[in-house]
C-alpha positions as CSV (number, residue, x, y, z in Angstrom):
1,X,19.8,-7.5,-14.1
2,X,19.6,-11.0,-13.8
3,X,18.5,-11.4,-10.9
4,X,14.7,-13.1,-10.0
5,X,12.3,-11.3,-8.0
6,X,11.5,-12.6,-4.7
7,X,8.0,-12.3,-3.1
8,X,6.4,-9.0,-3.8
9,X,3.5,-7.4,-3.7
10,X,1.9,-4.0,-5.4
11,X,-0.5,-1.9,-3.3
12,X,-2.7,0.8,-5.3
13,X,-5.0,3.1,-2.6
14,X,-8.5,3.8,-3.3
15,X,-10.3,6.2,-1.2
16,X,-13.9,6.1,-0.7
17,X,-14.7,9.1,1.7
18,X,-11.8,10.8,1.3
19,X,-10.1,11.8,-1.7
20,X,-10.1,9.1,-4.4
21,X,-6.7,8.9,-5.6
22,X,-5.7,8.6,-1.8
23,X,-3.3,11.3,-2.3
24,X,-2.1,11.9,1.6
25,X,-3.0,8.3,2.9
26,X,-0.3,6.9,4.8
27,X,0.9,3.2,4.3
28,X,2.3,1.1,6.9
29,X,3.4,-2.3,5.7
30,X,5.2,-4.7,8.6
31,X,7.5,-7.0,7.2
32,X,9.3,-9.6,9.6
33,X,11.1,-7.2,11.9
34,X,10.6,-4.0,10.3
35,X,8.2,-1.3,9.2
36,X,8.0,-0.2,6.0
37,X,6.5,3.5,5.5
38,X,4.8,4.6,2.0
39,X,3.2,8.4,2.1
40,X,1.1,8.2,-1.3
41,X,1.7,11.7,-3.1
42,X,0.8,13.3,-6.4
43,X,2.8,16.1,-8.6
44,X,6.2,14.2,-8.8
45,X,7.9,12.9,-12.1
46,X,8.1,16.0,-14.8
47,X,6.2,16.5,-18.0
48,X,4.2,13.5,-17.1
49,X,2.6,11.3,-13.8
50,X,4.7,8.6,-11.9
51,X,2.8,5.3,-10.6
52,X,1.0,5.9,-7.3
53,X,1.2,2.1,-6.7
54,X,3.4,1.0,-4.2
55,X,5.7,-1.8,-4.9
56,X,7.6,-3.5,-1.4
57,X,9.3,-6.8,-0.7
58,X,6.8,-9.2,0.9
59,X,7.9,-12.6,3.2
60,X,5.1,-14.9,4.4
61,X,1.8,-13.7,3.1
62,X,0.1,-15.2,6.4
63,X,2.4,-12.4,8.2
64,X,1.5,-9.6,5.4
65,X,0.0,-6.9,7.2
66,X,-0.8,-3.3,6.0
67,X,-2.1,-0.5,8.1
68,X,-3.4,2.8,6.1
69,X,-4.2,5.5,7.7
70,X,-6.8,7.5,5.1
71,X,-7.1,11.6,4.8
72,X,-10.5,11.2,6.5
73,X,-7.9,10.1,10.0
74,X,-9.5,6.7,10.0
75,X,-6.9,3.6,10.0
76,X,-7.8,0.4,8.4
77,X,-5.8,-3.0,8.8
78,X,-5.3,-5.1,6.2
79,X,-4.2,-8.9,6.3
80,X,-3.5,-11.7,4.0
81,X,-2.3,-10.1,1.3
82,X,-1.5,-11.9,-1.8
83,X,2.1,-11.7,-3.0
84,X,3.6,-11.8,-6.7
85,X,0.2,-9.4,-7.3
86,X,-1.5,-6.3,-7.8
87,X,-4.2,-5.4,-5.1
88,X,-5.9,-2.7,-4.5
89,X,-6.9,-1.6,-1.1
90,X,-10.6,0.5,-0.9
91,X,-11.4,2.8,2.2
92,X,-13.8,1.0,4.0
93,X,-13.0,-2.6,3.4
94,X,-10.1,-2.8,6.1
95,X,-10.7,-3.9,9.2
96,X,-11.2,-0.6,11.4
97,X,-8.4,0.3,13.7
């Protein structure tokens, strides 16, 4: 593949009240025209444990905007995001929705 990588960006949940691997959060990442929908699980992969992070195509990061909806039922809104890096999004640090 020889292809370069356009803007990305890697999300990895943290739960604070909830469970801390955010296993059941919902993501909700809108990207230009569309909406992008991430449900972070656990148990898939065999013999071992594939990445909870969530890797997605990112455009502007002024216009990167991600919505999770934790197991505790409270949704958080998270703006500005970074691309080309790794960031990790803690319940409770989001701007309540």
């Amino acid at each position: 593949n020889q292809t370069q990588p356009k803007n990305w960006l890697r999300l990895e949940l943290r739960g604070g009240a909830s469970e801390p691997d955010a296993v059941g959060a919902v993501l909700r990442f809108q990207l230009s025209d569309r909406e992008i929908v991430r449900h972070i699980r656990s148990g898939s992969g065999y013999l071992s444990h594939s990445d909870q992070r969530i890797l997605i195509p990112s455009g502007d990061p002024a216009s990167s905007v991600a919505t999770v909806t934790w197991l505790t039922g409270k949704s958080e809104r998270f703006t500005n995001l970074k691309t080309g890096s790794t960031i990790q999004l803690r319940e409770g640090t989001g701007e309540s929705q």
